[in-house]
N, CA and C atoms as an extended XYZ file, in Angstrom:
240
Properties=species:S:1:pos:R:3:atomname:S:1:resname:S:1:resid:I:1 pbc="F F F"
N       119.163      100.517       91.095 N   UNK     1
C       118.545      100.361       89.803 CA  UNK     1
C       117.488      101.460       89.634 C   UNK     1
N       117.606      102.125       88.579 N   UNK     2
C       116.487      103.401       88.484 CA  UNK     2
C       114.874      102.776       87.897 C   UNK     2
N       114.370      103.388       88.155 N   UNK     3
C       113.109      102.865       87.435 CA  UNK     3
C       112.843      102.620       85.936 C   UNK     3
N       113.615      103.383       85.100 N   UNK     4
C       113.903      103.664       83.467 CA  UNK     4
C       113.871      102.164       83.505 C   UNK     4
N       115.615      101.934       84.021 N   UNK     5
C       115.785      100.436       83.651 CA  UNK     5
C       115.246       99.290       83.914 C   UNK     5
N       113.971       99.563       85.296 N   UNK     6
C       113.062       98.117       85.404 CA  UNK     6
C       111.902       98.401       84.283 C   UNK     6
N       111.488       99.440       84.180 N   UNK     7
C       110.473       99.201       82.961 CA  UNK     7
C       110.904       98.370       81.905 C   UNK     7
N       112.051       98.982       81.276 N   UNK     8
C       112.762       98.168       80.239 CA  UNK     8
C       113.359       96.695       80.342 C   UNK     8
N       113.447       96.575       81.729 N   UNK     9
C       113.666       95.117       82.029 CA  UNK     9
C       112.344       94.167       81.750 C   UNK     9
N       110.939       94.982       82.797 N   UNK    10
C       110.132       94.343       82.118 CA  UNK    10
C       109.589       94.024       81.394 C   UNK    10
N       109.372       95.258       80.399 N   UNK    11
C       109.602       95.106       79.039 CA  UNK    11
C       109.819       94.298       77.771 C   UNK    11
N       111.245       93.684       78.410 N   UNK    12
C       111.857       92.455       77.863 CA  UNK    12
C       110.919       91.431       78.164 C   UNK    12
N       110.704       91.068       78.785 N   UNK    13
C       110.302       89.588       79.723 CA  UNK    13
C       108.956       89.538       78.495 C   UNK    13
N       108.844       88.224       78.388 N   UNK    14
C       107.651       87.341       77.874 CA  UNK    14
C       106.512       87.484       78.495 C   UNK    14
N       105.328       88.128       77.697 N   UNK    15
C       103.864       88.585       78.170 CA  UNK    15
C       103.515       87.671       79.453 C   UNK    15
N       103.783       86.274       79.497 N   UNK    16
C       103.459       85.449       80.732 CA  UNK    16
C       104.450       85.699       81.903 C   UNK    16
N       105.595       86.321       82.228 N   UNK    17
C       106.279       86.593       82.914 CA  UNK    17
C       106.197       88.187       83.583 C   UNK    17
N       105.419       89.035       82.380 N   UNK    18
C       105.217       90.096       82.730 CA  UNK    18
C       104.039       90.460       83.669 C   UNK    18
N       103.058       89.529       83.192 N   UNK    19
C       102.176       89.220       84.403 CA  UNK    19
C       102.333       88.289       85.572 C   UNK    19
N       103.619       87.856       85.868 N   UNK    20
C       103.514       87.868       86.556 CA  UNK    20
C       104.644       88.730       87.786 C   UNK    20
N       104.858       89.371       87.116 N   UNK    21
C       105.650       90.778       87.648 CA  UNK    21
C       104.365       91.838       87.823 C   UNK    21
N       103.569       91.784       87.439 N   UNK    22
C       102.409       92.320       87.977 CA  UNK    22
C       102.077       91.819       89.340 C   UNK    22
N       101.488       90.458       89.012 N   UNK    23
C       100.863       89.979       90.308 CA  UNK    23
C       102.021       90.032       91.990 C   UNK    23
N       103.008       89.793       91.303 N   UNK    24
C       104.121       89.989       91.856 CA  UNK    24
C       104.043       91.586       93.242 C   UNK    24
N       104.248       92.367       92.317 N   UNK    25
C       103.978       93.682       92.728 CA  UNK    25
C       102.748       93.980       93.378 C   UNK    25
N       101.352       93.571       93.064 N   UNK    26
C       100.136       93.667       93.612 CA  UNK    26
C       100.123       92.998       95.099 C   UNK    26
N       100.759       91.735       95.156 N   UNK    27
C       101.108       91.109       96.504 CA  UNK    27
C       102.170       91.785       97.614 C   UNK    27
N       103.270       91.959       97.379 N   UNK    28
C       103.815       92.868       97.464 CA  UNK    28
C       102.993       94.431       98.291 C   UNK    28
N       102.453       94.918       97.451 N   UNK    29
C       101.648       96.122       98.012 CA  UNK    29
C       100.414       95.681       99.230 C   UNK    29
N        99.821       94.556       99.156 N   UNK    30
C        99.179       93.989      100.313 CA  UNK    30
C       100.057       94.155      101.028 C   UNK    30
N       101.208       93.145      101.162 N   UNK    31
C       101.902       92.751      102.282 CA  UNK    31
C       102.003       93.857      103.067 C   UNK    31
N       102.725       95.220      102.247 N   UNK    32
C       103.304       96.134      103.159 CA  UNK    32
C       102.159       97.230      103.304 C   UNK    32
N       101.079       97.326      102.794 N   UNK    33
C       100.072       98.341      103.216 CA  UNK    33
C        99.923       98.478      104.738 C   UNK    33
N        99.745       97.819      105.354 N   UNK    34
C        99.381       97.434      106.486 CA  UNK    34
C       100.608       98.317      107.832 C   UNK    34
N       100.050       98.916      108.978 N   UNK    35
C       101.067       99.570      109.457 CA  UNK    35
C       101.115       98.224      111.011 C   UNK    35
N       101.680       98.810      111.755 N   UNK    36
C       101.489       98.351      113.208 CA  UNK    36
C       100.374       98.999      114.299 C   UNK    36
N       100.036      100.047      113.668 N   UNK    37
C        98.922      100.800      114.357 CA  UNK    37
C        97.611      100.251      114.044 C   UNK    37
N        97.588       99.761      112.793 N   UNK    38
C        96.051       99.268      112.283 CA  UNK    38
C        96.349       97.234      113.441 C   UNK    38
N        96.992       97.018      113.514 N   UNK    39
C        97.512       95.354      114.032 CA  UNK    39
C        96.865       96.053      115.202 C   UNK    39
N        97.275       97.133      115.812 N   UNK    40
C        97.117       97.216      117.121 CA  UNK    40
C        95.534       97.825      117.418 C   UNK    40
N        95.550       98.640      116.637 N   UNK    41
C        93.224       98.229      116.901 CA  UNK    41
C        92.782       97.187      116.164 C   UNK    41
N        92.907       96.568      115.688 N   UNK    42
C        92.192       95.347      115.773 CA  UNK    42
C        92.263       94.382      117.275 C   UNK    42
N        93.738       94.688      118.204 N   UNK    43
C        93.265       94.030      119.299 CA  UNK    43
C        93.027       94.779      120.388 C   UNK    43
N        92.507       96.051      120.294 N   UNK    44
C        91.796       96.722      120.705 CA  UNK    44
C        90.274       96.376      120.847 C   UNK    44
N        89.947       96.429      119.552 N   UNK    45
C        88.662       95.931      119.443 CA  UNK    45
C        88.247       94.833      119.754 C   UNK    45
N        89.079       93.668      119.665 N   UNK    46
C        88.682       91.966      120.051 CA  UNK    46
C        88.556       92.507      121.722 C   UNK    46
N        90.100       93.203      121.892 N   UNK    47
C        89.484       93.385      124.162 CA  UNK    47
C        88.177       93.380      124.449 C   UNK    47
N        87.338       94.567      123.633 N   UNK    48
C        86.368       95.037      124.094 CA  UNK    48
C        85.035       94.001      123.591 C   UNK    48
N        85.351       93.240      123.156 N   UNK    49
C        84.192       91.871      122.800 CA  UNK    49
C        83.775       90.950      124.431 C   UNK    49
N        82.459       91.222      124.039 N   UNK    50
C        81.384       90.261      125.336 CA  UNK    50
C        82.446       88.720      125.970 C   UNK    50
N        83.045       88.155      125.313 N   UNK    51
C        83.533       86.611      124.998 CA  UNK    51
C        85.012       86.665      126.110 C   UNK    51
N        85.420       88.340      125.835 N   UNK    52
C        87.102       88.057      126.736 CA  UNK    52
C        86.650       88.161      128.024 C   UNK    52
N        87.151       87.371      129.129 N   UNK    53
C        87.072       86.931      130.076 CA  UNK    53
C        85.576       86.620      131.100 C   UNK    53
N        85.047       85.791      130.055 N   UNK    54
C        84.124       84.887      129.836 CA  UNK    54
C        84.794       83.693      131.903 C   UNK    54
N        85.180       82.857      131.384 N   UNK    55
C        85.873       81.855      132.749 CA  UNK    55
C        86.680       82.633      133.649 C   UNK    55
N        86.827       83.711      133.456 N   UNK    56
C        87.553       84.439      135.062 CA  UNK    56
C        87.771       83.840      136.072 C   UNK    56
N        86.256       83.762      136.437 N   UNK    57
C        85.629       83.648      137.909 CA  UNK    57
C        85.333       81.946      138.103 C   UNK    57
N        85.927       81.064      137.483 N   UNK    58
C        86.006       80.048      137.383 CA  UNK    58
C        86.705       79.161      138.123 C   UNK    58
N        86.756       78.560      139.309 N   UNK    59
C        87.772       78.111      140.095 CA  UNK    59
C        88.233       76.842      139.420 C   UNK    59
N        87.667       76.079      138.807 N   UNK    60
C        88.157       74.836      138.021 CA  UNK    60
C        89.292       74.994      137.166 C   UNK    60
N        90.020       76.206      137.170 N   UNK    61
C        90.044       76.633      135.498 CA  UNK    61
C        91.654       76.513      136.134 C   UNK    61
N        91.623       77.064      137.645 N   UNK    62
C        93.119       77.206      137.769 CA  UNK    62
C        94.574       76.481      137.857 C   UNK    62
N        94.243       75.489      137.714 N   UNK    63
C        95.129       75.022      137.667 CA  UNK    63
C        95.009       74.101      136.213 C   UNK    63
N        95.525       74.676      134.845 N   UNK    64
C        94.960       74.686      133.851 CA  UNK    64
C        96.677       73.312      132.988 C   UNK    64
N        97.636       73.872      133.765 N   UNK    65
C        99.274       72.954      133.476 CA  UNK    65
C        99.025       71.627      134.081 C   UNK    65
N        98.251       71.544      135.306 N   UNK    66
C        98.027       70.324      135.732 CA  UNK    66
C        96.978       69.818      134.733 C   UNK    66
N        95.835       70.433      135.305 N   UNK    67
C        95.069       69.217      133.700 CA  UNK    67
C        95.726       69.269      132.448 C   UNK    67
N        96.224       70.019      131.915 N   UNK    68
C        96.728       69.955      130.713 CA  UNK    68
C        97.806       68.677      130.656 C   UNK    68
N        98.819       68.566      131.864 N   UNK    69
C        99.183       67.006      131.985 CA  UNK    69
C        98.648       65.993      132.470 C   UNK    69
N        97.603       66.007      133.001 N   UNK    70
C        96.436       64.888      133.142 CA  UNK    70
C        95.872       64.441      131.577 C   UNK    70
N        95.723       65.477      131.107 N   UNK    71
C        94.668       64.619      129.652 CA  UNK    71
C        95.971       64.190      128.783 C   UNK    71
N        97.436       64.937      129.123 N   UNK    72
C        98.055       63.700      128.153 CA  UNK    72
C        98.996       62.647      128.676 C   UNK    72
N        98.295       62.486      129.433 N   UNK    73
C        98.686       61.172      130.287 CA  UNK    73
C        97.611       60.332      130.162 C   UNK    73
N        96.636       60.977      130.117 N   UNK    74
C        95.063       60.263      129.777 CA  UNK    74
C        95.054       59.856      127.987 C   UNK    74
N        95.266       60.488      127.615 N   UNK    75
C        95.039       60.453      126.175 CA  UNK    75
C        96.124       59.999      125.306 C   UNK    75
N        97.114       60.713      125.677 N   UNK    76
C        98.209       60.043      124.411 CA  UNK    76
C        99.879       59.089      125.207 C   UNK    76
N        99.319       58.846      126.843 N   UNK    77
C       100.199       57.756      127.259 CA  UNK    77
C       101.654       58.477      127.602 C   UNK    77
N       101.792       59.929      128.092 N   UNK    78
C       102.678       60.776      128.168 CA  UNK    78
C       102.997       60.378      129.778 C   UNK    78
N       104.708       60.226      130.144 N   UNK    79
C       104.719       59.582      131.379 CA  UNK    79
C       104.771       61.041      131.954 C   UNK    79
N       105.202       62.397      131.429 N   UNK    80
C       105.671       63.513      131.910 CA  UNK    80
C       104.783       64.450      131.563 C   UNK    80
């Protein structure tokens, strides 16, 4: 479809439909602005935050599948 003919398509459409072939398109351009390189510094930047590996050095912590089936055996009556 060339562009000629979506203008004129939209064109047609009823002022309330045409906006929303606007908004349409404006969402649209969010969605895909965005690359995989910008996804990937942002978790760049969270790595380098004070907070990641905070419990490391935590010996309680390790065996984290076992408590995790302790509290729902404790809590919601899970035989497994």
């Amino acid at each position: 479809m060339e562009q000629r003919e979506i203008v004129n398509d939209i064109s047609d459409l009823p002022p309330v439909a045409q906006r929303q072939v606007v908004e349409f398109i404006a969402f649209l351009k969010i969605r895909y602005a965005g690359s995989g390189k910008e996804k990937q510094s942002k978790r760049e930047i969270l790595s380098g935050e004070p907070f990641i590996g905070i419990w490391k050095d935590r010996k309680d912590l390790n065996g984290s599948g076992a408590w995790l089936r302790d509290i729902r055996k404790t809590e919601w009556g899970e035989t497994s």
